[in-house]
Every structure is written in C-alpha cells, then in structure tokens.
ChimeraX commands (.cxc) that place a marker at each C-alpha (Angstrom):
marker #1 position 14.03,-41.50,-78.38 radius 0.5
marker #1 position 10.29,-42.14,-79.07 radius 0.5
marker #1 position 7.70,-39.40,-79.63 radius 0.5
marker #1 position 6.01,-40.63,-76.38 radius 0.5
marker #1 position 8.89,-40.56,-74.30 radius 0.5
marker #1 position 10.04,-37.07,-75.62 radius 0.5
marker #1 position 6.56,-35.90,-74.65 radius 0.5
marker #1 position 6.26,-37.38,-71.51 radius 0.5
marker #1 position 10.30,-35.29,-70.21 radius 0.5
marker #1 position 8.96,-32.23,-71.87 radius 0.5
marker #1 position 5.80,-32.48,-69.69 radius 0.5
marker #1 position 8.04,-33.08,-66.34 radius 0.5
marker #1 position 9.85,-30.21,-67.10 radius 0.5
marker #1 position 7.01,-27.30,-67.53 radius 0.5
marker #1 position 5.85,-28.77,-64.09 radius 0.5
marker #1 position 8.55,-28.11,-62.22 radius 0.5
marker #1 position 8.19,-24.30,-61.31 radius 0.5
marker #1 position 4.33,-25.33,-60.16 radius 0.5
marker #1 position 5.96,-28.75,-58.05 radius 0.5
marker #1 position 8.73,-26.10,-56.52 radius 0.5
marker #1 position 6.56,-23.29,-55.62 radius 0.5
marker #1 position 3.31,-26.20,-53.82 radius 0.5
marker #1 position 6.49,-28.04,-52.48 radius 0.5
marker #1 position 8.49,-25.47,-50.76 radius 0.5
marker #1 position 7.60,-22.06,-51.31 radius 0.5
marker #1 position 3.59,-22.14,-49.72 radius 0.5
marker #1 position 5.09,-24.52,-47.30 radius 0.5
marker #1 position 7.83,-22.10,-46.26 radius 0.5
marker #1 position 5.68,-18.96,-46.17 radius 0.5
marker #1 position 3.29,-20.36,-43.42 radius 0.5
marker #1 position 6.46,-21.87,-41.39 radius 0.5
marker #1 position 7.69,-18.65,-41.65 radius 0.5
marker #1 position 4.87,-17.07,-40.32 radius 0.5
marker #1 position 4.69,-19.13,-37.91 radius 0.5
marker #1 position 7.73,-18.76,-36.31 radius 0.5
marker #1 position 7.78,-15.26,-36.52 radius 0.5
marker #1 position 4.43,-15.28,-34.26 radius 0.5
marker #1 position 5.92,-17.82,-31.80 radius 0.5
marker #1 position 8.96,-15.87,-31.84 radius 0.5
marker #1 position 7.09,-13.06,-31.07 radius 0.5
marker #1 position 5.20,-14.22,-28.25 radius 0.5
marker #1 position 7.30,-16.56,-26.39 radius 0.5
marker #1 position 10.80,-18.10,-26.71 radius 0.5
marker #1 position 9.65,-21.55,-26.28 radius 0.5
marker #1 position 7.11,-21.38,-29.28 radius 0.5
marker #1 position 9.65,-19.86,-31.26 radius 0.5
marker #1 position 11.85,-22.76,-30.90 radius 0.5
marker #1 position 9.52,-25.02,-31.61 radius 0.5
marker #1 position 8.47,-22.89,-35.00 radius 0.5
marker #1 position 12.11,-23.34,-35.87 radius 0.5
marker #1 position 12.50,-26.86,-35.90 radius 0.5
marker #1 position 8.89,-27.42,-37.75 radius 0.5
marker #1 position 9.35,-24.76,-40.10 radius 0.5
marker #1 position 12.36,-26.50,-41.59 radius 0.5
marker #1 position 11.20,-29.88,-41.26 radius 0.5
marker #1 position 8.20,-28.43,-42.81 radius 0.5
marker #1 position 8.90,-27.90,-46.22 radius 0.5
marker #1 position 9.64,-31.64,-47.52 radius 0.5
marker #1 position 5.07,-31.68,-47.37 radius 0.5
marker #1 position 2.53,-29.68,-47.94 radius 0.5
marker #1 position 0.57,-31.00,-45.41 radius 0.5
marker #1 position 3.01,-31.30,-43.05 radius 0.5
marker #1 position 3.84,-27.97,-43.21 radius 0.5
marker #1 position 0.29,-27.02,-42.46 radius 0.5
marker #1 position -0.64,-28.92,-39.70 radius 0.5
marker #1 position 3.24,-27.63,-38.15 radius 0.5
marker #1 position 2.27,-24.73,-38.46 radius 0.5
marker #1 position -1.23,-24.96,-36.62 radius 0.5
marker #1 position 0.26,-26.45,-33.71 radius 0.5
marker #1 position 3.29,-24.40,-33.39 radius 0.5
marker #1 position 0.58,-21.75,-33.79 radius 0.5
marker #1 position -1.28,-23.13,-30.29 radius 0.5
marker #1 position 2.28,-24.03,-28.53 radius 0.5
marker #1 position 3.55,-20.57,-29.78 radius 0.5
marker #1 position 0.10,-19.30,-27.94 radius 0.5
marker #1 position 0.04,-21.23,-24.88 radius 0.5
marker #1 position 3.94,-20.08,-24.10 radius 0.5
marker #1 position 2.83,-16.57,-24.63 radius 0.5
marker #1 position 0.11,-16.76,-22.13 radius 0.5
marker #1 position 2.64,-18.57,-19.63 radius 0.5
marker #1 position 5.21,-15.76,-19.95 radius 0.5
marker #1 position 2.09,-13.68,-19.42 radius 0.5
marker #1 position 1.04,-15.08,-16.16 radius 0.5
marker #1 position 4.60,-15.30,-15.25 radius 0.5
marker #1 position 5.16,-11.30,-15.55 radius 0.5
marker #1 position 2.02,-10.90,-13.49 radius 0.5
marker #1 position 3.40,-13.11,-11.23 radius 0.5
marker #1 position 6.67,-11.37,-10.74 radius 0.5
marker #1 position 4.71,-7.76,-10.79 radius 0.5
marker #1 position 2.79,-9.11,-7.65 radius 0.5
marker #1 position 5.79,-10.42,-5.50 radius 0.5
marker #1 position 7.47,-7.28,-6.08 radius 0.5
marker #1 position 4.25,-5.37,-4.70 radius 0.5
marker #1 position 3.71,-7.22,-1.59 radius 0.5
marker #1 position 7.94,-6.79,-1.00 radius 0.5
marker #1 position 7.09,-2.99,-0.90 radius 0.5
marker #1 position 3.73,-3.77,1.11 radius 0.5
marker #1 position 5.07,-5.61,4.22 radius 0.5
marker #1 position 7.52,-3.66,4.75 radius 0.5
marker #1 position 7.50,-2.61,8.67 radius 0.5
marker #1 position 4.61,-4.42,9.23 radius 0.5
marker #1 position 2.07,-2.60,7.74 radius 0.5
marker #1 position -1.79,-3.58,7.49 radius 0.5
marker #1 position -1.95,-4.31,3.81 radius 0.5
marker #1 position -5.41,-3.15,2.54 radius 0.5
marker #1 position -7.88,-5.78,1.14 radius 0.5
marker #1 position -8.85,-5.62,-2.56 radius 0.5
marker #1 position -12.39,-6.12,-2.92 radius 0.5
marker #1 position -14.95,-5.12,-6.03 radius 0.5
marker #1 position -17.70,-4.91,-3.43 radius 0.5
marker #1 position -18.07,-4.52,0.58 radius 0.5
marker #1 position -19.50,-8.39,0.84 radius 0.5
marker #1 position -15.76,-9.09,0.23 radius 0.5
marker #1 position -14.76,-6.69,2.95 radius 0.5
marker #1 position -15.06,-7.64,7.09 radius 0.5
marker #1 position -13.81,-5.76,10.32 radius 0.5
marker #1 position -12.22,-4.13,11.28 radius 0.5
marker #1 position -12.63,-2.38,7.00 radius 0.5
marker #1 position -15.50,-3.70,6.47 radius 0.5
marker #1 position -16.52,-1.00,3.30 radius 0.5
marker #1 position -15.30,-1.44,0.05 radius 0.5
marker #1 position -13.90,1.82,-1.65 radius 0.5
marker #1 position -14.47,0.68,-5.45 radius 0.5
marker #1 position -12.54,3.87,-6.75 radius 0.5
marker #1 position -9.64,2.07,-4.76 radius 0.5
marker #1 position -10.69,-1.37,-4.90 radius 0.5
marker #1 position -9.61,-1.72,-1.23 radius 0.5
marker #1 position -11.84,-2.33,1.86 radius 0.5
marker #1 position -11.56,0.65,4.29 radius 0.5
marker #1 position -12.95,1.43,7.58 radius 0.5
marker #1 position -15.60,4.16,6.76 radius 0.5
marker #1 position -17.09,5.28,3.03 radius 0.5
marker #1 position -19.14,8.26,5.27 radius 0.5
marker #1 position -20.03,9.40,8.62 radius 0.5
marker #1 position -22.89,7.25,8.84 radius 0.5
marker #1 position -20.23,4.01,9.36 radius 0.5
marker #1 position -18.75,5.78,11.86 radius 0.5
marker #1 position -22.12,6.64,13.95 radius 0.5
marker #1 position -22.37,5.07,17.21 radius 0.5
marker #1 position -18.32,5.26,18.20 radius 0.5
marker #1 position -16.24,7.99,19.51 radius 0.5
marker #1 position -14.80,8.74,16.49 radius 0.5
marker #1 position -18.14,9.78,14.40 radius 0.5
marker #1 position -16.28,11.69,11.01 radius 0.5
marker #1 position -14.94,9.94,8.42 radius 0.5
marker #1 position -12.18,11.20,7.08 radius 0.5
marker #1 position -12.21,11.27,2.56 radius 0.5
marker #1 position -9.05,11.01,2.16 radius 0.5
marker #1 position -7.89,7.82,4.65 radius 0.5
marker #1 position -11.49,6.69,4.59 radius 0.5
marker #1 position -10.81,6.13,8.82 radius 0.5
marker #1 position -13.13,7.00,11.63 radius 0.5
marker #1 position -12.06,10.28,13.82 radius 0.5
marker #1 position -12.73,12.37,16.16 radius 0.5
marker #1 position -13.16,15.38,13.92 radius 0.5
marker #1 position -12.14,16.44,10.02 radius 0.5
marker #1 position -13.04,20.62,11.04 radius 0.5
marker #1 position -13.08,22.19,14.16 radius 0.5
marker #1 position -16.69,22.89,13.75 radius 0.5
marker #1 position -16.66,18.94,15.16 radius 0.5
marker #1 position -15.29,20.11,18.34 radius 0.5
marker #1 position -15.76,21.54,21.45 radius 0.5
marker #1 position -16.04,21.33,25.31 radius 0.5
marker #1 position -12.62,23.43,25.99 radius 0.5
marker #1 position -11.51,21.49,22.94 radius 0.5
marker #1 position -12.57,23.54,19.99 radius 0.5
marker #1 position -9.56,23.40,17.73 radius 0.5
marker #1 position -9.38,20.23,15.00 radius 0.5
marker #1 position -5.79,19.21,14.94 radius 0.5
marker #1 position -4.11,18.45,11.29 radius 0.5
marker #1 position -4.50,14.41,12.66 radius 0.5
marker #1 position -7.71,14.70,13.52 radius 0.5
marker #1 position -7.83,15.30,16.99 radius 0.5
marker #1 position -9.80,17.90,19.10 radius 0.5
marker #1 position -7.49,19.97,21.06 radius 0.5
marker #1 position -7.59,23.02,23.19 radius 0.5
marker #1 position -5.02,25.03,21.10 radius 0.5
marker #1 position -3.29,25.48,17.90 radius 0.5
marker #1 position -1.33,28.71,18.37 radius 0.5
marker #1 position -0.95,31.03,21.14 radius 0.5
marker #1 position -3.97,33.51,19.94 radius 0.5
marker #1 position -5.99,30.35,20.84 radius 0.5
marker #1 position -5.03,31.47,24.87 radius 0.5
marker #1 position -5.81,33.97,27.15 radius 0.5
marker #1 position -3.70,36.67,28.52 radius 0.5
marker #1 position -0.15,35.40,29.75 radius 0.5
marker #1 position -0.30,32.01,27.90 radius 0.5
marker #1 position 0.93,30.32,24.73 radius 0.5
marker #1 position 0.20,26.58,23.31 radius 0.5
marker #1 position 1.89,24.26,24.30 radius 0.5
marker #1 position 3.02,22.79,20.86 radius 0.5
marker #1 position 3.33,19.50,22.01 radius 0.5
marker #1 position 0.26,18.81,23.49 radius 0.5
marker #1 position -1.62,21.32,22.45 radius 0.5
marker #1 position -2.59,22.86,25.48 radius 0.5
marker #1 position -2.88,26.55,26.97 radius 0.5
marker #1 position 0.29,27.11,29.45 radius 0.5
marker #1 position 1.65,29.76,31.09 radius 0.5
marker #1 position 4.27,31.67,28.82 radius 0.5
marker #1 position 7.57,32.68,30.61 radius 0.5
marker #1 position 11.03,34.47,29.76 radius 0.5
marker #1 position 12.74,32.91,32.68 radius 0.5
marker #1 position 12.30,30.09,35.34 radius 0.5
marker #1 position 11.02,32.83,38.03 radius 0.5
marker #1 position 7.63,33.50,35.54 radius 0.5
marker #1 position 7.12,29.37,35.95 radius 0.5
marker #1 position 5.16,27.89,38.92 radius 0.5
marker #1 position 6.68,24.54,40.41 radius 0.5
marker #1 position 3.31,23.70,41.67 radius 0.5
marker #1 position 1.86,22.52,38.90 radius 0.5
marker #1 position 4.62,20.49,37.78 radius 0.5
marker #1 position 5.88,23.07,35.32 radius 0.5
marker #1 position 9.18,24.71,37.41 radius 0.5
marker #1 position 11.12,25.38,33.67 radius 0.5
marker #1 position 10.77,27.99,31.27 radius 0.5
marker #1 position 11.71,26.65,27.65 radius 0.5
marker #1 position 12.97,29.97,26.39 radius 0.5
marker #1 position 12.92,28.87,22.77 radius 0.5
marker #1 position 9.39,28.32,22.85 radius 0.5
marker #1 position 8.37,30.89,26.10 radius 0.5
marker #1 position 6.73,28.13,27.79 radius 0.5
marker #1 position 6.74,26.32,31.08 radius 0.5
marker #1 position 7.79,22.63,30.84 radius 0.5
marker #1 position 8.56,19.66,32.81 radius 0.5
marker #1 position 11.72,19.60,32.25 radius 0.5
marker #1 position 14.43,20.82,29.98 radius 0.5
marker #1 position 16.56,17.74,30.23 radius 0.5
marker #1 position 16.61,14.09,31.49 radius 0.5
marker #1 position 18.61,15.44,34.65 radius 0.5
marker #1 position 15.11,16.88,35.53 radius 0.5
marker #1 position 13.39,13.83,35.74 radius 0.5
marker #1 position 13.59,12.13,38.76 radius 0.5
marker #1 position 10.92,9.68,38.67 radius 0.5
marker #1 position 12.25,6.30,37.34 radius 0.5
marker #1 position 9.34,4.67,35.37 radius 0.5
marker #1 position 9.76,8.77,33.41 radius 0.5
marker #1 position 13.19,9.04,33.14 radius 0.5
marker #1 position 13.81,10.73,29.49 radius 0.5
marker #1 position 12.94,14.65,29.04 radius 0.5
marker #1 position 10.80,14.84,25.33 radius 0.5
marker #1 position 9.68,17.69,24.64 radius 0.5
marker #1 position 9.91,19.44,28.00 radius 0.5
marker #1 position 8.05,16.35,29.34 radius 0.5
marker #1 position 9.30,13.48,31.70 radius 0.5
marker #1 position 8.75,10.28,29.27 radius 0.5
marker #1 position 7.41,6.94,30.47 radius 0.5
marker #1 position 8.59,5.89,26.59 radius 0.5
marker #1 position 10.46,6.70,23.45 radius 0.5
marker #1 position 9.66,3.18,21.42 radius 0.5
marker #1 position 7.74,0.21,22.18 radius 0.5
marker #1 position 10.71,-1.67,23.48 radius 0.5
marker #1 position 10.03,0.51,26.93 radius 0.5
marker #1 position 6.51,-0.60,27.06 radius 0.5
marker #1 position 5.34,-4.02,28.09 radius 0.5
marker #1 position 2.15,-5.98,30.17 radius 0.5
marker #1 position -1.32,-4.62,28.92 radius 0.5
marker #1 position 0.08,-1.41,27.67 radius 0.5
marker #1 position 2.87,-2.85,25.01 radius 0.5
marker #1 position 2.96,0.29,22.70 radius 0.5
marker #1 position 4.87,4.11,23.06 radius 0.5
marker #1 position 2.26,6.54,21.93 radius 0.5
marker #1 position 5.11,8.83,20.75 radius 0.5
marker #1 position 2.99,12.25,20.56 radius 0.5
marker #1 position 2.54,11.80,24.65 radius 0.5
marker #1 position 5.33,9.25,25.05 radius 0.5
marker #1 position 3.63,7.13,27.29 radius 0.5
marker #1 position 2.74,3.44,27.41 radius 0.5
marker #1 position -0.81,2.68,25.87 radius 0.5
marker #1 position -2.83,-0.77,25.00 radius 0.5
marker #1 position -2.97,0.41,21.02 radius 0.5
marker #1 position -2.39,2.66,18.49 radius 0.5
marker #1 position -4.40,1.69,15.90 radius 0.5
marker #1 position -7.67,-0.71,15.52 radius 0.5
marker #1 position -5.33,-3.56,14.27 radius 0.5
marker #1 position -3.13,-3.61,17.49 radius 0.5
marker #1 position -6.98,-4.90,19.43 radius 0.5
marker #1 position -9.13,-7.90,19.51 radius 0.5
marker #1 position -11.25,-8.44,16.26 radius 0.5
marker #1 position -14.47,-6.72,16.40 radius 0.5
marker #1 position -12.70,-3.69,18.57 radius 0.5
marker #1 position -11.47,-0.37,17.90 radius 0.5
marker #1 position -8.56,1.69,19.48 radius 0.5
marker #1 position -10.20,5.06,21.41 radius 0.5
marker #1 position -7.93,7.78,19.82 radius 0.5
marker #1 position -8.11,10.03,23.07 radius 0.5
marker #1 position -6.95,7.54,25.68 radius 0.5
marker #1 position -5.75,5.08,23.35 radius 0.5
marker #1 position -7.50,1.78,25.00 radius 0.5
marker #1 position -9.48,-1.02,23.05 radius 0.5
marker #1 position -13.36,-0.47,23.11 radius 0.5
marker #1 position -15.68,-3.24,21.93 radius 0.5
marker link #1:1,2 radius 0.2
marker link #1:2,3 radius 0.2
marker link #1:3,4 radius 0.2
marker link #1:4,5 radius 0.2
marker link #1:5,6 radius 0.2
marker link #1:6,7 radius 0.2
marker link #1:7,8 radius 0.2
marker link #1:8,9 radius 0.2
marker link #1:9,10 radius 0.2
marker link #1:10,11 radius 0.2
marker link #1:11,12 radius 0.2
marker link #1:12,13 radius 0.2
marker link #1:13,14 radius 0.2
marker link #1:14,15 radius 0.2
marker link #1:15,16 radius 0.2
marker link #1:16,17 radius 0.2
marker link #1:17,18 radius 0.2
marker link #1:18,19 radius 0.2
marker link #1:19,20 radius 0.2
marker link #1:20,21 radius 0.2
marker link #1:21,22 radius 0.2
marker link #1:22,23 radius 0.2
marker link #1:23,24 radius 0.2
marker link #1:24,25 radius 0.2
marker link #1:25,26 radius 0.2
marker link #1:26,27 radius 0.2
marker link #1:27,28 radius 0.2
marker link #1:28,29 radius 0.2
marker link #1:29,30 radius 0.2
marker link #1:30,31 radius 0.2
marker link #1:31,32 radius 0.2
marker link #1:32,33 radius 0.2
marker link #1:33,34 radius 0.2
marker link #1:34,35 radius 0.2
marker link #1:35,36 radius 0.2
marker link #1:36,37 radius 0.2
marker link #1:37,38 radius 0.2
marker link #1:38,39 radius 0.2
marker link #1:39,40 radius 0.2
marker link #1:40,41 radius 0.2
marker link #1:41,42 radius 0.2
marker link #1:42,43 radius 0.2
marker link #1:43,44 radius 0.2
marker link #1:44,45 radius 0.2
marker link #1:45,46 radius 0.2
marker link #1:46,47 radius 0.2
marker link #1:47,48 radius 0.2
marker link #1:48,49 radius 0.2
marker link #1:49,50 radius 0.2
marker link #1:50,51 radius 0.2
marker link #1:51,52 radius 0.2
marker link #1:52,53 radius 0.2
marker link #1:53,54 radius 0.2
marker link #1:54,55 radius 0.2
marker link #1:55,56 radius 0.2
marker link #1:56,57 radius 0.2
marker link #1:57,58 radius 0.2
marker link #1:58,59 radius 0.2
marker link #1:59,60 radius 0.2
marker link #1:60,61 radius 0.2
marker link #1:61,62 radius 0.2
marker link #1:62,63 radius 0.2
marker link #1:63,64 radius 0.2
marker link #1:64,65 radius 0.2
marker link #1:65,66 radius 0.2
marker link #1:66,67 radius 0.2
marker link #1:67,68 radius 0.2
marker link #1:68,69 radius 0.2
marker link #1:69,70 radius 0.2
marker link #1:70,71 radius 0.2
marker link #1:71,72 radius 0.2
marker link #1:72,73 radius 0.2
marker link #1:73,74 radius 0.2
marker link #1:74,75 radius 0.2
marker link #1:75,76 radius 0.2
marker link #1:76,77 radius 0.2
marker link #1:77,78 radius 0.2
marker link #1:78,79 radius 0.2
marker link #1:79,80 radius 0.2
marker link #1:80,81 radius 0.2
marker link #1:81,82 radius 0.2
marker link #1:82,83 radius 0.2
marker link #1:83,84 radius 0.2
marker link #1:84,85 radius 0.2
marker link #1:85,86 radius 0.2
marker link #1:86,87 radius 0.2
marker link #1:87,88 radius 0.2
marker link #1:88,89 radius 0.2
marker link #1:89,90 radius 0.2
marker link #1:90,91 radius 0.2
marker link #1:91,92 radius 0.2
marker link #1:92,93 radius 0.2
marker link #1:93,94 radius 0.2
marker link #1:94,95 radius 0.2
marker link #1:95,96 radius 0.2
marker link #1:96,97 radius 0.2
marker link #1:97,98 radius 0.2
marker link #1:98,99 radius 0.2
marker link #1:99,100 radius 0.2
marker link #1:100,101 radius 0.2
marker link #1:101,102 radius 0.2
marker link #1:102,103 radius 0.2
marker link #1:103,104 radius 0.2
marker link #1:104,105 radius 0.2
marker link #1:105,106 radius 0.2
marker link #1:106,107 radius 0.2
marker link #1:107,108 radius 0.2
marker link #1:108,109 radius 0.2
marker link #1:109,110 radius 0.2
marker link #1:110,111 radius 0.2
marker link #1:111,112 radius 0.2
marker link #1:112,113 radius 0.2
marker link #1:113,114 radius 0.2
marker link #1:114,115 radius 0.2
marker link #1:115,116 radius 0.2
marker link #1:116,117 radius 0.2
marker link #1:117,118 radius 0.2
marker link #1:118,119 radius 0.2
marker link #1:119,120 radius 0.2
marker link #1:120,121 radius 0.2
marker link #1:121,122 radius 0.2
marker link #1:122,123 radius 0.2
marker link #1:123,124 radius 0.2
marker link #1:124,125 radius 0.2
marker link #1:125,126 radius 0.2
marker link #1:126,127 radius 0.2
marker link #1:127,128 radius 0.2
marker link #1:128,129 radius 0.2
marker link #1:129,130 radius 0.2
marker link #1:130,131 radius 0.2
marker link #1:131,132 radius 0.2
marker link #1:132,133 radius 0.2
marker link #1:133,134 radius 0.2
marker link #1:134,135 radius 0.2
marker link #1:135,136 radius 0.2
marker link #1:136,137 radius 0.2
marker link #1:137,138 radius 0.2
marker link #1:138,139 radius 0.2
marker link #1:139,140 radius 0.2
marker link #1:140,141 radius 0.2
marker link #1:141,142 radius 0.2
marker link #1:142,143 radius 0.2
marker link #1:143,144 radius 0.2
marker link #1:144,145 radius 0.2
marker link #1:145,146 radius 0.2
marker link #1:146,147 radius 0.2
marker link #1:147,148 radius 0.2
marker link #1:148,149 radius 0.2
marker link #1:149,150 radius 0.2
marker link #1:150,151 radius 0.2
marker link #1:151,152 radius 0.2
marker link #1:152,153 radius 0.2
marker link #1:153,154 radius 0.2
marker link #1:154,155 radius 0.2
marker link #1:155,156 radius 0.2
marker link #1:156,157 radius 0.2
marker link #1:157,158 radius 0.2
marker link #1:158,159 radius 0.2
marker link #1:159,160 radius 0.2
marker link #1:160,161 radius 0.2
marker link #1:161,162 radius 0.2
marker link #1:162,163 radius 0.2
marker link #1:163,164 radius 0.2
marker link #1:164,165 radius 0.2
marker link #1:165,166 radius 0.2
marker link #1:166,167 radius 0.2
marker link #1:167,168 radius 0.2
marker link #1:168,169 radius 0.2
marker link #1:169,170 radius 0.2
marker link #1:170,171 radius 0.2
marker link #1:171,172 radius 0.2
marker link #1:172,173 radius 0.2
marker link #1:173,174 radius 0.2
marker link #1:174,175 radius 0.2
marker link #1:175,176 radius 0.2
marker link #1:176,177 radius 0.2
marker link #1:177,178 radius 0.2
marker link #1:178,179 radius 0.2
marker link #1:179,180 radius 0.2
marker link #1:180,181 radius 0.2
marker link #1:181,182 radius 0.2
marker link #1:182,183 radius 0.2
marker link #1:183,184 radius 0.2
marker link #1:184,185 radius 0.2
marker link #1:185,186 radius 0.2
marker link #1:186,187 radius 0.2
marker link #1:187,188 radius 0.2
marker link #1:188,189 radius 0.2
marker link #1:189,190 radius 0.2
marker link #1:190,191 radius 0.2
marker link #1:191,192 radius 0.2
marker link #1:192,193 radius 0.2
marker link #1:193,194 radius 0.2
marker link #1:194,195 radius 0.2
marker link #1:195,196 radius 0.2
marker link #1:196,197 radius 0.2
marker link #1:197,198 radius 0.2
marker link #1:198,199 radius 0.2
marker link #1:199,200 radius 0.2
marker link #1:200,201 radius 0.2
marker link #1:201,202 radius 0.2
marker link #1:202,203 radius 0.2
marker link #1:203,204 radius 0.2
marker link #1:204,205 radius 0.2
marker link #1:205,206 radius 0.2
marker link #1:206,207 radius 0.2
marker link #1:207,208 radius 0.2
marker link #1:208,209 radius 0.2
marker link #1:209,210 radius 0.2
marker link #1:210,211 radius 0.2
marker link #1:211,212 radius 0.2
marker link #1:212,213 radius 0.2
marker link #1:213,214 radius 0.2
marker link #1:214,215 radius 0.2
marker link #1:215,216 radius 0.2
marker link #1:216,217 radius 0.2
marker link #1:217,218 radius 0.2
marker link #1:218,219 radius 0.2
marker link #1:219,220 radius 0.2
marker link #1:220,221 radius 0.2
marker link #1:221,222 radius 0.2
marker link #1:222,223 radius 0.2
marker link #1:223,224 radius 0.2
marker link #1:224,225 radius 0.2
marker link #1:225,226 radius 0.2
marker link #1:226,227 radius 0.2
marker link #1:227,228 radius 0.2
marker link #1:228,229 radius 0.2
marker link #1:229,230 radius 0.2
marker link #1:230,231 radius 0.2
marker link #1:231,232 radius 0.2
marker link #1:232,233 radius 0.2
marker link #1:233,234 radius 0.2
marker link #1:234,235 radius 0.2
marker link #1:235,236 radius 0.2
marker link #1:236,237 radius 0.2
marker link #1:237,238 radius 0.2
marker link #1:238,239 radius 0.2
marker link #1:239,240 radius 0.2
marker link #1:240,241 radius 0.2
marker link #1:241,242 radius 0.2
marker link #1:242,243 radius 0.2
marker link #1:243,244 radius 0.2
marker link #1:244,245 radius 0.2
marker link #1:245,246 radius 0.2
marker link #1:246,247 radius 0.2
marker link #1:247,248 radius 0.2
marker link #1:248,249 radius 0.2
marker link #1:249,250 radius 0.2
marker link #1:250,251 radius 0.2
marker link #1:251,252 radius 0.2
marker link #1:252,253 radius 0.2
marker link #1:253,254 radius 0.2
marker link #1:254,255 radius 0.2
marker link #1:255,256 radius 0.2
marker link #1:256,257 radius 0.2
marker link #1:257,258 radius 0.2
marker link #1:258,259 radius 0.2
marker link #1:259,260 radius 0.2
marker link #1:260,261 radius 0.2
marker link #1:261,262 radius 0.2
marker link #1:262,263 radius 0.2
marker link #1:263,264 radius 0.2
marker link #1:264,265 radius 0.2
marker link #1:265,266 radius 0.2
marker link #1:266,267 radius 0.2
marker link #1:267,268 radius 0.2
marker link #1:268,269 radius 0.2
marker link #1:269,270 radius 0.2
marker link #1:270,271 radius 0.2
marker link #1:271,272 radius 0.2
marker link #1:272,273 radius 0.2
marker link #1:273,274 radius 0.2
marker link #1:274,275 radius 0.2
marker link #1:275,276 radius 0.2
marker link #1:276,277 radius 0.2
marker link #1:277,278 radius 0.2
marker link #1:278,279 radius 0.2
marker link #1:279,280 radius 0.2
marker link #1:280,281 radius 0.2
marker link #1:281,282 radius 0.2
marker link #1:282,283 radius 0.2
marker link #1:283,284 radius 0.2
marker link #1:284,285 radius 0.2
marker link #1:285,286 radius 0.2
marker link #1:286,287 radius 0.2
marker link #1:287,288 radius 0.2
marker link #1:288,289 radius 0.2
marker link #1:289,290 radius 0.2
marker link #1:290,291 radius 0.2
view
C-alpha cells in the first residue's frame, strides 16, 4: 500500500466520530426536541414529530428544517385542541343555562353592548342587567334597585314603603304585615298574603261576611277555605293556602292572562319583564305589562 493511500484511510478514520456526531447525533437532538414539544401540545403534531424525527437524521439540513415545521404544525394543533376545549367548556355552559327556559344574561364589557329590557352593563359580572342604581329605575313603579339581582323593585327596606303598606317583604314587595305584632288587637298576618286578619280559635270567632267563614287553627286565622270542598265557585276550584285558587300552574291559565302567579294563585298577563312586549315592563303589584 502506498504512503498516500495509507494517509488518505488514516484520515477517514479520525473523521468519523466528527461525521457521526454532525450526521446523527445534532440531527437527533433537535428531532427529539421536537417531538417532545408536539407531543406535548397536541397529538397530531406529535405524530408528525415522529415520522420527521426519524426520517430526520439521514441530513443535517433536513433535520432542521423538520424540525421547524413540525415545530409550527406541533403549534397550530395545540392551538386547535385549545379552541376545541373552549369550545366544549361553552356547550356545556349554555346546557346548564337553558335549562327551564331561563333568560340567559348578556355578556357585555360595556352598556353600548347591552339593550332592553337590561340595558346596563354590570362589568364586575360582565352581564347586562336591568338597573346598576336607583337612578335607572326612576320614572317606573318599581324605583329601587336591588345590589344584589341588579332588578328594579318596589322597595329593598321598608323605609321605601308606606300607605297601609309599610313592611318591605324579603322579595321586595311592600306589604301590610310581616308578623302578627304588625296588627292591631284581635288580628294576626295573614302569612300568605301578608295581610292583617282576624285571628280565631274556632269557626264561631270567623265572620262569613267577608268571605272568611274558616278558622285555620294551625295558623289562628280566618281563611277562605280549608279545603277544595269549600270552594264552590268553578273558575276557583282548588283551596291554597286557605284561599279558593283560580290557578296552581300556567297550564290553568290561558287568553291575555296565560301565567299562575303562584304567591296569589291567580291568572296574570306576566311575571317577569321578559314574559311582555319589548320596550315594557311587568307591574310587580298587579302583575300587567306597562309601556
């Protein structure tokens, strides 16, 4: 063998080890790297990073510019299975939302997103609500705003009320009792509706006169009725509450007065604002639509 050709296999074989590492081991370590991040952050880009990464270590370059695009696909997927968890977050919220046909409040960052009948935006909430103050409730017969349902009410204290009515109820109602040491002598509240009645231990202490022949022992008050057998009158044929009820759901309702306003269980045009036309609000008191 010739000098030259002796130096020339002895020259091959010191560069190996710097060939081996160039060829495949810095190839390799950014396939690797690679495909740990896509595998990381989406299942898509980590399949991807495995096929490139192995294909990847026959070049140098190759194995590079894998890499950076694995990178961006391994990127993009992550962002997709992002937006898809978002996605699936949100369906499951408005599932729990509708349910029973509730109003579903309006997110909003600012009250020029908001319109009636909640046409302030509560940005503590990021909903639109009916009132922020009493000021957006000036003008109607409900003139309080309440803090904590942001509605419009009668009254949030019974320093709001008055006219025989001087008690605030727990929903916001004025009323003209709470208790019985809210009546005079020989009456009790009526807990139903509220109202001063004559108290009784036995039918003989109740007056039929005024509509009120029973005494309710339970509660020492004169009623209606103690049960349906009382009620005579067929569009108030149920007893609730020692009361002869036009209603006891909407299904007993119908024409312009399709709702059961279950505290009074009687037929009424609304219950709340959304049951009117837009631009109108449902009177709490006689439960109508004013515009």
């Amino acid at each position: 063998m010739t000098k030259f050709a002796s130096g020339f296999i002895a020259l091959i074989v010191t560069s190996l080890p710097l060939l081996a590492f160039v060829g495949c081991g810095g190839g390799d370590e950014s396939s690797n790297s690679v495909a740990a991040g896509g595998g990381t952050t989406g299942v898509a880009g980590n399949a991807i990073a495995g096929s490139i990464s192995s294909g990847g270590s026959t070049a140098t370059g190759g194995a590079a510019n894998a890499g950076s695009a694995n990178s961006a696909a391994g990127t993009a997927n992550a962002q997709a299975g992002s937006n898809g968890s978002n996605g699936g977050s949100s369906s499951a919220g408005g599932g729990t939302q509708g349910t029973g046909g509730a109003v579903v409040a309006t997110p909003c960052s600012g009250s020029g997103q908001c319109s009636r009948p909640t046409p302030y935006c509560d940005t503590t909430a990021m909903s639109c609500v009916q009132c922020l103050g009493d000021p957006n409730c000036a003008g109607t017969n409900r003139p309080h705003c309440t803090t904590d349902t942001h509605q419009c009410v009668q009254c949030t204290s019974d320093g709001q009320c008055g006219n025989g009515e001087p008690y605030c109820t727990p929903q916001h109602t004025c009323v003209e009792c709470l208790a019985a040491a809210n009546c005079g002598m020989n009456e009790t509240c009526d807990p139903a509706r509220h109202t001063c009645v004559p108290s009784c231990k036995t039918d003989g202490d109740c007056n039929g006169a005024n509509g009120r022949p029973y005494c309710d022992t339970k509660l020492a008050v004169c009623v209606q009725c103690l049960g349906s057998n009382n009620c005579s009158n067929p569009d108030r044929p149920t007893c609730v509450d020692g009361v002869c009820a036009e209603c006891m759901s909407d299904a007993d309702c119908g024409g312009g007065n399709p709702y059961c306003q279950t505290t009074r269980h009687r037929c009424v045009e609304c219950i709340v604002d959304a049951n009117c036309n837009q631009g109108e609000t449902c009177d709490p008191q006689d439960f109508s639509c004013q515009g």
